[in-house]
SERO-4910 file (N, C-alpha, C, O; in steps of 0.05 Angstrom, whole numbers):
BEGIN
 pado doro    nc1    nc2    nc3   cac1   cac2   cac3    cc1    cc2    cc3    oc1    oc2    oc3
  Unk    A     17    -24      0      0      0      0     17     25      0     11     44    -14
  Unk    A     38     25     15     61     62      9     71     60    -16     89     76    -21
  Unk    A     65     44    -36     80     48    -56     54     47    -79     56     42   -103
  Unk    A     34     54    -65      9     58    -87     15     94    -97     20    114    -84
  Unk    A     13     88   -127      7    116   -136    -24    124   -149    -37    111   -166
  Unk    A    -32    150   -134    -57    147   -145    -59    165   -170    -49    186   -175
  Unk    A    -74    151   -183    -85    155   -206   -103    178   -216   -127    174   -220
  Unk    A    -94    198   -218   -104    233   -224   -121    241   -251   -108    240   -271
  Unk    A   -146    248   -253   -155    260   -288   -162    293   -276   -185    299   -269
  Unk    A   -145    309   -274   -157    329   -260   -135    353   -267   -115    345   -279
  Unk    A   -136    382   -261   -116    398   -275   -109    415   -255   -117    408   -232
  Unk    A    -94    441   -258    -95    458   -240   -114    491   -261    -97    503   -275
  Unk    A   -139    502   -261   -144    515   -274   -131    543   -264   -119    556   -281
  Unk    A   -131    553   -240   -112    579   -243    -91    579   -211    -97    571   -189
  Unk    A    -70    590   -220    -59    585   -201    -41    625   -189    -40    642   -207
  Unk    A    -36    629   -173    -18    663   -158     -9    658   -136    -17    645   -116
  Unk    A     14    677   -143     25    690   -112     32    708   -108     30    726   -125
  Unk    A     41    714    -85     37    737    -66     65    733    -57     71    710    -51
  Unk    A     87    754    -53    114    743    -50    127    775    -34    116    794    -46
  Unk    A    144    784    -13    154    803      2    176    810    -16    182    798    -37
  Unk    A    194    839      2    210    848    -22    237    838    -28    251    844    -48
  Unk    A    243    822    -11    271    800    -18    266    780    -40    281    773    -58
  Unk    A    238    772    -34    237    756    -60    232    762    -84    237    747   -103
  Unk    A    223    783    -84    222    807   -115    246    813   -125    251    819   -148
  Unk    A    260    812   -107    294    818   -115    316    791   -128    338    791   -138
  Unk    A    299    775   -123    309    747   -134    315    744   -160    312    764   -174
  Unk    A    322    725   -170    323    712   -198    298    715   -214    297    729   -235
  Unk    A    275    698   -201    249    703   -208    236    717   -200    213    708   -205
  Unk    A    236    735   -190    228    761   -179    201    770   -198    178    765   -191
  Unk    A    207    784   -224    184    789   -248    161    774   -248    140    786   -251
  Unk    A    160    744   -245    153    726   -251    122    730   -221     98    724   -224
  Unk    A    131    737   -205    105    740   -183     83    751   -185     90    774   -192
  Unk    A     63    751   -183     42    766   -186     38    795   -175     34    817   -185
  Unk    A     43    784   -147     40    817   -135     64    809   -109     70    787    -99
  Unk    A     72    837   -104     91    836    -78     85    859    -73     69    873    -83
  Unk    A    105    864    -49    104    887    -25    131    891    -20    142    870    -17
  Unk    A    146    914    -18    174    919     -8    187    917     20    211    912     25
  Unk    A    158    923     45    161    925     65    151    901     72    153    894     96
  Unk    A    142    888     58    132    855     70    102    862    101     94    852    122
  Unk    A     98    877     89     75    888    109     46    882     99     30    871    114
  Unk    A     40    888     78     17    888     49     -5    900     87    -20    889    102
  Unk    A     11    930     83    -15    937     96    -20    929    126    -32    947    138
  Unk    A    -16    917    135    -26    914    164     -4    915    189     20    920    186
  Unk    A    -11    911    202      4    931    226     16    899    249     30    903    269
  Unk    A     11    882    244     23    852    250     32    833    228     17    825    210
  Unk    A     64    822    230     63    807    211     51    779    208     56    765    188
  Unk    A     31    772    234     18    749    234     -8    763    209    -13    752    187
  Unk    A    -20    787    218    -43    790    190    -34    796    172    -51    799    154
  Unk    A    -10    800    164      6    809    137      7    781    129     -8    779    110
  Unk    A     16    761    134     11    734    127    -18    718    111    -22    706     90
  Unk    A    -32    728    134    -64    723    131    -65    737    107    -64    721     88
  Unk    A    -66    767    100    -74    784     83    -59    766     52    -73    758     33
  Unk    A    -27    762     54    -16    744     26    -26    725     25    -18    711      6
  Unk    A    -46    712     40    -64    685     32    -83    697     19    -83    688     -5
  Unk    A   -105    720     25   -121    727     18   -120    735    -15   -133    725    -33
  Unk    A   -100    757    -18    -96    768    -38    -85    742    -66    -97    742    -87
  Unk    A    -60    721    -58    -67    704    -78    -88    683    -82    -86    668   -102
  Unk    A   -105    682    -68   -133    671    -72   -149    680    -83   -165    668    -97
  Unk    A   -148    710    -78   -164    728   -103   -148    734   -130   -160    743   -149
  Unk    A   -130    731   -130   -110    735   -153   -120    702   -167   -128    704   -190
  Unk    A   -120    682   -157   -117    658   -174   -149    657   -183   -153    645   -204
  Unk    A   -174    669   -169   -199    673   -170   -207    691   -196   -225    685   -211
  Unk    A   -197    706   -197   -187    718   -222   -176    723   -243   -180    742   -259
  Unk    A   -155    697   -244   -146    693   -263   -166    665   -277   -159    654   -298
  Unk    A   -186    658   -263   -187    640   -266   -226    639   -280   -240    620   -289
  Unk    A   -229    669   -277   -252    679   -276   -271    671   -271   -292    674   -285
  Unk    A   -269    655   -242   -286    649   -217   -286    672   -191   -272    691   -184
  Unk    A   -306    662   -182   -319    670   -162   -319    652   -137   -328    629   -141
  Unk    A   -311    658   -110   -313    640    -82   -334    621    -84   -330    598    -76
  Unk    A   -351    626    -90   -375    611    -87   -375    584   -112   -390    564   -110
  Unk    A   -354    589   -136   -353    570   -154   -334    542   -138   -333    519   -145
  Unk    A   -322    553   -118   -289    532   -100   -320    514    -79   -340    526    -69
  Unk    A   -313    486    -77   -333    470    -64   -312    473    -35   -322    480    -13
  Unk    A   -290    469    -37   -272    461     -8   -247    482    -16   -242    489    -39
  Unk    A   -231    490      6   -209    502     10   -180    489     35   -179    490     59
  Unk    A   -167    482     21   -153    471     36   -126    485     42   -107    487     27
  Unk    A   -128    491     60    -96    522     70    -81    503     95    -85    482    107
  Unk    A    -59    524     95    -46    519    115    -21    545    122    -21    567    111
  Unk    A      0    534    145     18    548    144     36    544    170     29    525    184
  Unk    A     49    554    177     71    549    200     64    562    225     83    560    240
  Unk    A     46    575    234     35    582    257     22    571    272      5    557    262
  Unk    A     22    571    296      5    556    307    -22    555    308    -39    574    309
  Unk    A    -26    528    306    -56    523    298    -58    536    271    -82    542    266
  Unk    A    -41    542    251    -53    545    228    -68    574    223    -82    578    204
  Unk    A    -62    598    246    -79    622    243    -77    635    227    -94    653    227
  Unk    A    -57    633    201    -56    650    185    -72    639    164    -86    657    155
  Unk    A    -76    622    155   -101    610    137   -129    612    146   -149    611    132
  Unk    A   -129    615    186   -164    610    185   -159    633    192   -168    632    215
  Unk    A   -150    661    189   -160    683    200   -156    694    159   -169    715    154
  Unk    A   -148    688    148   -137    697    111   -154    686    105   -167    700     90
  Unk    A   -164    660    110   -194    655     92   -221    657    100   -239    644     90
  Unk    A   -223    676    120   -246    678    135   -272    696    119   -296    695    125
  Unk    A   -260    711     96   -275    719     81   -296    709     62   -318    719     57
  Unk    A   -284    686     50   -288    676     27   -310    664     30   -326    667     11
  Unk    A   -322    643     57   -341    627     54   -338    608     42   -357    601     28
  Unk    A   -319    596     41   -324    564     36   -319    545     46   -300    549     61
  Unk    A   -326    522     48   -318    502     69   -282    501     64   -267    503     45
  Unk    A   -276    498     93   -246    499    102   -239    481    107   -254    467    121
  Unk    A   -217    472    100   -200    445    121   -175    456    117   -162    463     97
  Unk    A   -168    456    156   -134    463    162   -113    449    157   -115    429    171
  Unk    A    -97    449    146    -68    437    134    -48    435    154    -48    457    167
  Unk    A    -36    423    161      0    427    163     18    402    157     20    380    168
  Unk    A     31    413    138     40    396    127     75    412    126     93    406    110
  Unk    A     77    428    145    109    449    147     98    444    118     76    438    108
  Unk    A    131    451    108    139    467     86    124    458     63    118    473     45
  Unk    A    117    424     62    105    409     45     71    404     38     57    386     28
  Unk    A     64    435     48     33    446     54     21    444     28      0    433     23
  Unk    A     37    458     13     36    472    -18     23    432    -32     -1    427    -36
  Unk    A     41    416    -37     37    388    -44     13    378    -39     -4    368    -54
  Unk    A     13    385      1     -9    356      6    -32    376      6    -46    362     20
  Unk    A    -46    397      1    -60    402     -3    -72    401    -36    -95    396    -42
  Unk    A    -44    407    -57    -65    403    -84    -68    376    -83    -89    367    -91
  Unk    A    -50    359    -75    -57    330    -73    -87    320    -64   -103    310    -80
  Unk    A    -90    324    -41   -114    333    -33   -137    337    -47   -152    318    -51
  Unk    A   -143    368    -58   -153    375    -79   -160    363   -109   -181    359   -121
  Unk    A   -136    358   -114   -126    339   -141   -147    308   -141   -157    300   -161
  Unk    A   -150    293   -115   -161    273   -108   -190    277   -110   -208    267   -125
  Unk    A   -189    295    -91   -227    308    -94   -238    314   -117   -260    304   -119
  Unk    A   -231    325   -134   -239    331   -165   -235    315   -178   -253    311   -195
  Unk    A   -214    297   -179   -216    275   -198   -234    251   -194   -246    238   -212
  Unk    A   -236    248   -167   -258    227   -164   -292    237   -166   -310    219   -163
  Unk    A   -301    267   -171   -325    271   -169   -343    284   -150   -366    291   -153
  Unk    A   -318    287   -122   -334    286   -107   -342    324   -101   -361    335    -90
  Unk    A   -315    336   -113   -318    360   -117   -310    376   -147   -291    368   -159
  Unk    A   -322    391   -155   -324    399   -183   -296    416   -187   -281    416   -207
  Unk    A   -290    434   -155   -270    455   -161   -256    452   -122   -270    451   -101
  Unk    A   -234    453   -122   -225    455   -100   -197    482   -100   -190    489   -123
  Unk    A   -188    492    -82   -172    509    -81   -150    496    -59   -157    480    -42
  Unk    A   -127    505    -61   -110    500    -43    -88    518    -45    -75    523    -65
  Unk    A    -85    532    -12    -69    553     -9    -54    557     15    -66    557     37
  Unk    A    -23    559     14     -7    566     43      6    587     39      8    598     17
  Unk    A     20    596     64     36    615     52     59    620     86     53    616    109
  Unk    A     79    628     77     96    625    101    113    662    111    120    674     91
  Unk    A    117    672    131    127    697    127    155    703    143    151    708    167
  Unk    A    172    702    137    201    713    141    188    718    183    193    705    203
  Unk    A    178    736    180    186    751    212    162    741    231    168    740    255
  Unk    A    135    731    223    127    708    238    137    694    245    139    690    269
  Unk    A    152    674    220    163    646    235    187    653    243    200    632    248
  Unk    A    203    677    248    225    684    256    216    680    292    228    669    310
  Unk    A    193    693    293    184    703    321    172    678    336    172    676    360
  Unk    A    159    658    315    162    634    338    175    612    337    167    592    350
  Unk    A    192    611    324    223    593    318    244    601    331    260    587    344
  Unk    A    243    618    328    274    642    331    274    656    357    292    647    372
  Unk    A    263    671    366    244    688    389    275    690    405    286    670    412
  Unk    A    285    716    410    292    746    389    302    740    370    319    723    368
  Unk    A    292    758    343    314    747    321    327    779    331    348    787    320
  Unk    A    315    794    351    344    821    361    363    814    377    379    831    385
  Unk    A    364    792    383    388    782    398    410    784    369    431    796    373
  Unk    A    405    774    345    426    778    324    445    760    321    464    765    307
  Unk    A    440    722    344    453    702    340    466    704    305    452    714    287
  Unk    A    498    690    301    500    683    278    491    653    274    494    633    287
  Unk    A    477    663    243    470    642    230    481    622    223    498    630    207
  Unk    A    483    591    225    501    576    215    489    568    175    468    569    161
  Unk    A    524    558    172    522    564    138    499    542    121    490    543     98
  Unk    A    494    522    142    465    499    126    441    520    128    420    517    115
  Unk    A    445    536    141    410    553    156    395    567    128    407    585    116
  Unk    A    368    558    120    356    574     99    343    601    107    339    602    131
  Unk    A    335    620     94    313    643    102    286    637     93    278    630     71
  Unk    A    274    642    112    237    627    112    225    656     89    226    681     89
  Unk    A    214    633     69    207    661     45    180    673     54    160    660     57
  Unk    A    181    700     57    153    709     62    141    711     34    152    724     17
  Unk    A    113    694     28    106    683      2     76    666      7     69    654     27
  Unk    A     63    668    -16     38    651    -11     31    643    -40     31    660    -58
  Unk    A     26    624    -43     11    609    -60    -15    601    -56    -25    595    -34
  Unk    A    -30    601    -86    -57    600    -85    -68    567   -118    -62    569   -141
  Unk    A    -78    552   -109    -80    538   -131   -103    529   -125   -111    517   -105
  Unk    A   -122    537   -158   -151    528   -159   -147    502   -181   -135    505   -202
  Unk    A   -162    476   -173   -160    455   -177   -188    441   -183   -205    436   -166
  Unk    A   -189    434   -207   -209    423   -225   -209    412   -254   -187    409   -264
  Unk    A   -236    405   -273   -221    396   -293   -222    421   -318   -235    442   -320
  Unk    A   -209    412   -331   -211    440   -360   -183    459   -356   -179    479   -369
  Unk    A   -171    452   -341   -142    460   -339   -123    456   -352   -118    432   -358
  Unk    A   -104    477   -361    -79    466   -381    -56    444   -369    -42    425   -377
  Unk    A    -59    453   -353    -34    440   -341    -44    412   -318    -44    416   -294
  Unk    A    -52    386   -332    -53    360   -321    -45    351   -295    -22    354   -289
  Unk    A    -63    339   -275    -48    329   -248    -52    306   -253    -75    301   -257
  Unk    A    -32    284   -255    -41    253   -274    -39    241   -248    -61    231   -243
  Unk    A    -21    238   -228     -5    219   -211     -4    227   -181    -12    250   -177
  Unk    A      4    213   -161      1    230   -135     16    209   -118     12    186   -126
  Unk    A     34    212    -96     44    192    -81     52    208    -51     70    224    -44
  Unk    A     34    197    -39     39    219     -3     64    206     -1     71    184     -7
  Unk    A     77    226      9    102    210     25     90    203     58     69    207     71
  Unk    A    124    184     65    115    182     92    137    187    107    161    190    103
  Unk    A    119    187    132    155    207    157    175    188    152    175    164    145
  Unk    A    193    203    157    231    190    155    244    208    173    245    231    165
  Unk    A    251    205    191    271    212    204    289    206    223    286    203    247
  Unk    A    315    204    204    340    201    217    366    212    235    389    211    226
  Unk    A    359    223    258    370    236    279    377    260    271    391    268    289
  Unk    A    376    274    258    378    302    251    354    318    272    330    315    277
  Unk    A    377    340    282    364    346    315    367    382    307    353    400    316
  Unk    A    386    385    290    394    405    276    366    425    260    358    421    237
  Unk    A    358    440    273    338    469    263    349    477    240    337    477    218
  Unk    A    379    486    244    386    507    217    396    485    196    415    492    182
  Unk    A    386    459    193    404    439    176    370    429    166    366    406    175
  Unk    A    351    437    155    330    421    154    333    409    121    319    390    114
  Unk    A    351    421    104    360    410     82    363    381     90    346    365     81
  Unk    A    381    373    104    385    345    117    360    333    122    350    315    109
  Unk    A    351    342    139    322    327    160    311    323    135    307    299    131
  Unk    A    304    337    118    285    326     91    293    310     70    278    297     56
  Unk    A    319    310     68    330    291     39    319    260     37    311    247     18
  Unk    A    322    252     70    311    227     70    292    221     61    292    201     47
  Unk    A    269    234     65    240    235     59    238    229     31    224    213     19
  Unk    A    259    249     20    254    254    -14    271    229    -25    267    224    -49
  Unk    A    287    214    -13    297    199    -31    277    166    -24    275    145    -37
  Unk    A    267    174     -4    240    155      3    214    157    -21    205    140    -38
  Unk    A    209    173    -17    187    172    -46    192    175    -76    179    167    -96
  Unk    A    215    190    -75    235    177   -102    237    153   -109    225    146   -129
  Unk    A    252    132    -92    251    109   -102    226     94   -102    224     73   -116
  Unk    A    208    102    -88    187     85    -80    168     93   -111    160     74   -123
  Unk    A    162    123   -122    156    122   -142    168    111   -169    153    105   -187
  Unk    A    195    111   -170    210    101   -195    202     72   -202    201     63   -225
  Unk    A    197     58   -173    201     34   -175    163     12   -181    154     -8   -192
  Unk    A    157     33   -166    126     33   -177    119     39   -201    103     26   -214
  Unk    A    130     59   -207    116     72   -238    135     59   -263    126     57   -287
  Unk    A    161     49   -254    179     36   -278    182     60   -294    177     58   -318
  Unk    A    189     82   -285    202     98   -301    225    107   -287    231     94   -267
  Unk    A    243    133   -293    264    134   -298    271    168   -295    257    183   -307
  Unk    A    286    174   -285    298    209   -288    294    221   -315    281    241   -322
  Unk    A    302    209   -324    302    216   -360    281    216   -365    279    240   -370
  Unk    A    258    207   -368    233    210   -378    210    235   -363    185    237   -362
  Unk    A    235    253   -351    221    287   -339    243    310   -350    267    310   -355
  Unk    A    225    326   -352    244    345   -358    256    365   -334    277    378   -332
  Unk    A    235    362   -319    247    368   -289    237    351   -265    214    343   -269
  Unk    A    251    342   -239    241    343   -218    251    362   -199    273    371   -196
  Unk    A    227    368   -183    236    397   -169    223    392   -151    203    378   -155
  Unk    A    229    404   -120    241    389    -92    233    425    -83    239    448    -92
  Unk    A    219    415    -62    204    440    -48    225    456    -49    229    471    -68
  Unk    A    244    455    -21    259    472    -14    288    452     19    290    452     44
  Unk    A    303    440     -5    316    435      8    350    450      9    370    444     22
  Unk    A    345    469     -8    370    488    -11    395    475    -13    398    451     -8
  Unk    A    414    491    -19    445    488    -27    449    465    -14    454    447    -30
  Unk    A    449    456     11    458    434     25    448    411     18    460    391     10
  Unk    A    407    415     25    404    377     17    403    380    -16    407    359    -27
  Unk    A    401    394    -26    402    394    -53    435    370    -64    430    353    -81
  Unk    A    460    370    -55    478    364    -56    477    337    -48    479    317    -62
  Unk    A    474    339    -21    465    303     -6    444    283    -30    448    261    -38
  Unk    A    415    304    -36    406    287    -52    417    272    -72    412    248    -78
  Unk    A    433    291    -85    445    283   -110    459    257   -100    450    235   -106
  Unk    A    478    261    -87    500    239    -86    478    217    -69    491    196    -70
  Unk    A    462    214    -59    447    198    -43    430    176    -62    427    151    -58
  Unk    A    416    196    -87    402    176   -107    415    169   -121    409    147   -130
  Unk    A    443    183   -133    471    150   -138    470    135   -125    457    117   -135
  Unk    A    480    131   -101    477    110    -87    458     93    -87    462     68    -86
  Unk    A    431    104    -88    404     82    -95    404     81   -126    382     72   -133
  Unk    A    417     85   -143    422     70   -166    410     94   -193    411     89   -217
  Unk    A    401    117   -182    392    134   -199    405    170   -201    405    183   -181
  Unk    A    413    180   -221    418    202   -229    405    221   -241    399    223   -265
  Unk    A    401    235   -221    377    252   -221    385    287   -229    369    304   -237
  Unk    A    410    289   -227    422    321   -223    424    328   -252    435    350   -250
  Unk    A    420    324   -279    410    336   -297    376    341   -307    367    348   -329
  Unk    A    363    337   -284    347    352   -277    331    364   -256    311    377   -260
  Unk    A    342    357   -230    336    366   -205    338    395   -197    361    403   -195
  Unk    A    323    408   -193    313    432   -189    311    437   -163    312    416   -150
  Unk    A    308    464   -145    300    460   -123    292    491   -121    306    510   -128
  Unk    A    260    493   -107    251    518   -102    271    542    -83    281    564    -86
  Unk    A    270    525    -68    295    536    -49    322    561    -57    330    584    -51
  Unk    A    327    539    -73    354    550    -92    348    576   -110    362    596   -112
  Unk    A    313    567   -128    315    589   -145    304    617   -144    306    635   -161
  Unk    A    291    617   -117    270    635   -107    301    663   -105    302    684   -117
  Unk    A    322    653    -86    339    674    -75    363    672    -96    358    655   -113
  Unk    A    385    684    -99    408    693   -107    433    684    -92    438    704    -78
  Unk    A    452    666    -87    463    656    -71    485    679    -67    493    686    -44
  Unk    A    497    691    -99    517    700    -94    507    733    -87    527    746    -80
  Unk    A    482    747    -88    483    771    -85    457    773    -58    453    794    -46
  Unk    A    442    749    -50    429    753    -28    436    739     -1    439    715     -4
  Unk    A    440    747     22    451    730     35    432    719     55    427    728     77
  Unk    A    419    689     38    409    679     53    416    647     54    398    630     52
  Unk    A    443    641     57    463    626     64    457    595     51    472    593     31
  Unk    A    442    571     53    432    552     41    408    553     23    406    532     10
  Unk    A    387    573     18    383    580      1    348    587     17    346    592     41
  Unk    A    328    585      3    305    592     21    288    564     33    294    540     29
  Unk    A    269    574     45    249    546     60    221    554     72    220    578     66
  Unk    A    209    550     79    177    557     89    160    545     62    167    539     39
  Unk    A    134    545     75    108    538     58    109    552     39    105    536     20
  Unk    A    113    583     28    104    599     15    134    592     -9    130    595    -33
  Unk    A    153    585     -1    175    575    -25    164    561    -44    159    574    -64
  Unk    A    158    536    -45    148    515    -64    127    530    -65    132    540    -87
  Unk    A    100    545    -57     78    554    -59     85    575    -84     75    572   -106
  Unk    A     98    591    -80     96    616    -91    121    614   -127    117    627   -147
  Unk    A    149    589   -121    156    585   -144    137    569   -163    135    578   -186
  Unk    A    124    547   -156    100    523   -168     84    550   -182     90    559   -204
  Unk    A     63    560   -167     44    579   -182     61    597   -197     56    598   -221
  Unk    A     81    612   -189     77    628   -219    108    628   -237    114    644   -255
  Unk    A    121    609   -230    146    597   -252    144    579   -258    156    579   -280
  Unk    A    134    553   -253    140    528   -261    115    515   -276    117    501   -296
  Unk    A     92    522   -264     64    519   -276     61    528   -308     56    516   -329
  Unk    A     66    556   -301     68    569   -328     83    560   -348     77    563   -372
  Unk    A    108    544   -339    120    544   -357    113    507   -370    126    496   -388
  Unk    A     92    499   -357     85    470   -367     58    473   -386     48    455   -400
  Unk    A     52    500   -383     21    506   -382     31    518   -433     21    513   -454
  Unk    A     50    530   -426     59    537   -444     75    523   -466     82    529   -488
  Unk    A     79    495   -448     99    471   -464    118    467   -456    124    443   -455
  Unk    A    138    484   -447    167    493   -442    177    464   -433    196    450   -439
  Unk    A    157    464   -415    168    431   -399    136    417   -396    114    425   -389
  Unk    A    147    390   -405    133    377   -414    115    347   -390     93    337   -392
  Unk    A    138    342   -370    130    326   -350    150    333   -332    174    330   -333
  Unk    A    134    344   -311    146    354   -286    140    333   -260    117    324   -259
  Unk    A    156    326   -243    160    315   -224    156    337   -198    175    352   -199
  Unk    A    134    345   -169    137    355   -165    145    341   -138    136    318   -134
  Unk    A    167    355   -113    168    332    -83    153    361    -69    161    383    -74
  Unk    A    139    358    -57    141    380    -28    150    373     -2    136    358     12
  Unk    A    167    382      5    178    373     33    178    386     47    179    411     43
  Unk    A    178    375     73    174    384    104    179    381    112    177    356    114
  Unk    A    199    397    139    210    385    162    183    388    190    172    407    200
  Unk    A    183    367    194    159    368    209    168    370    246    170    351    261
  Unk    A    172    397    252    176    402    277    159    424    286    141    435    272
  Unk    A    164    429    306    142    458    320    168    465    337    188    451    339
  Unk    A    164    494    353    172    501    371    180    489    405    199    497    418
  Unk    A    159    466    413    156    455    434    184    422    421    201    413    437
  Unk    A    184    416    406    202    399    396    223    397    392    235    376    393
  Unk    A    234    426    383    266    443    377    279    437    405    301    427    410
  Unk    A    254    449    427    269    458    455    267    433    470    274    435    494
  Unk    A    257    408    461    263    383    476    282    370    461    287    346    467
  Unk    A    299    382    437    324    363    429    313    346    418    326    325    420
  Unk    A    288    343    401    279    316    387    296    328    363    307    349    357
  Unk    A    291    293    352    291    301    320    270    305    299    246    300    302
  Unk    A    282    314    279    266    325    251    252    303    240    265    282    235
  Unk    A    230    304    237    219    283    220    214    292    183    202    313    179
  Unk    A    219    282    169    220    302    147    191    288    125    182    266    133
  Unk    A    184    293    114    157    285     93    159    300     66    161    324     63
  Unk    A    159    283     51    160    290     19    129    283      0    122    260      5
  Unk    A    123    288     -6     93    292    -29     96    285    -50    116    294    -61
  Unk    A     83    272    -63     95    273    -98     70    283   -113     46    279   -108
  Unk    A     83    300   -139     64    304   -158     69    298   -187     85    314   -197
  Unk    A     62    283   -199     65    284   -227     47    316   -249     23    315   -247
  Unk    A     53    328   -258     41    347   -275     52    343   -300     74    332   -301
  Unk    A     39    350   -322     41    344   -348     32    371   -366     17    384   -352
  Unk    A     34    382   -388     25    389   -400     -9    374   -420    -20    387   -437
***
């Protein structure tokens, strides 16, 4: 049964995001829908500035998509706060039935997964799925002072303040054929600023578990692309799926990596939070399947699945990877 892949006829019809001003300054920067310089969008806490970049790419993908709230049957959000407040206080407008997510970083996945499932089997016509993660929230309950001004060690990513929005149904360009939950893996990695690590396992867990299921092969994608395990697990993976017998690094991608600028932003292993994979997926990678460019995309979302109460008991990281197949 963990090595069932399920079977998808379903699309993504519109997808946005919502991204702060470090990430505008990025590589893909152009490519966002809407941003903010001060990473504020307006409100006077960065817990509702969070809320508010949920809102806004939900109405951005609602509109691109030229729907209306009332056309979405279910909404499935999430995010790195506790209990999830930035999704149920960001979608409190909309009226539609809710279900809370957490899935850390790998929110973005198991929710279109989710979604992807519900529409394909019938049971919903249109589903939405949206997270989004913010630099100085999760600074403040991760970190708590980030004015103390500790140095950063060099594995440590920067949590992207960013939100993704994906409306999910059929009549969409861009195909959701395939789906494979990952499941927890974790191997003693106790390390916060190393979550590149804590997650590779995960990913090379449903890697092989899908290759070996599906009888296909690296080569038969034009990309696979890996939430956000930055410069570090990005490296481990590589040399890790040699070892399990596959070569993956002429086309392994990683949100992480492409969201920031290694050599002109300094955010040391590269980025991480919900809103990373959320915010590169909707408006670079989609597009660019939606258009042809790439033709069968592999997607992982991963998560280091810890909280605050877990860091400060010295547990370890449990990490979870997602799989998505998308297609043109």
């Amino acid at each position: 049964m963990s090595d069932k892949i399920i079977k998808l006829d379903t699309s993504v019809i519109a997808s946005a995001s919502v991204v702060g001003g470090r990430e505008h300054e990025g590589p893909i920067g152009s490519f966002f829908d809407m941003h903010d310089p001060d990473d504020s969008f307006g409100m006077d806490t960065w817990e509702k500035a969070e809320s508010e970049m949920q809102r806004r790419a939900l109405s951005t993908a609602l509109l691109k998509g030229k729907l209306k709230s009332h056309d979405i049957d279910a909404l499935f959000a999430g995010d790195l706060l506790n209990q999830c407040v930035g999704s149920a206080y960001g979608m409190l407008a909309y009226g539609i039935p809710y279900f809370g997510l957490y899935g850390a970083c790998s929110t973005a996945a198991e929710g279109i997964m989710l979604a992807a499932t519900l529409t394909s089997t019938g049971i919903f016509e249109r589903a939405a799925a949206v997270t989004s993660s913010h630099n100085c929230s999760a600074e403040r309950q991760y970190r708590m002072p980030t004015e103390y001004g500790g140095q950063r060690a060099p594995t440590a990513q920067w949590t992207v303040t960013g939100a993704g929005a994906f409306i999910v149904g059929r009549g969409g360009d861009v195909k959701i054929k395939e789906a494979m939950p990952g499941i927890p893996i974790e191997k003693g990695i106790n390390d916060a600023s190393n979550m590149g690590a804590a997650m590779t396992p995960a990913v090379i867990s449903t890697l092989t578990r899908y290759f070996k299921a599906s009888g296909s092969e690296p080569r038969d994608f034009d990309m696979i692309l890996t939430g956000d395990l930055g410069h570090e697990g990005y490296s481990i993976l590589c040399g890790l799926m040699r070892v399990e017998g596959y070569d993956i690094s002429h086309v392994l991608c990683d949100c992480g990596m492409m969201i920031y600028s290694k050599e002109t932003q300094d955010v040391h292993s590269g980025g991480s939070g919900c809103g990373c994979s959320a915010a590169v997926l909707a408006s670079y990678v989609l597009p660019k399947i939606a258009r042809g460019e790439l033709r069968r995309v592999l997607f992982l979302g991963t998560g280091a699945m810890m909280s605050p109460s877990s860091l400060q008991q010295g547990l370890s990281i449990p990490g979870i990877a997602h799989l998505l197949r998308f297609e043109v």
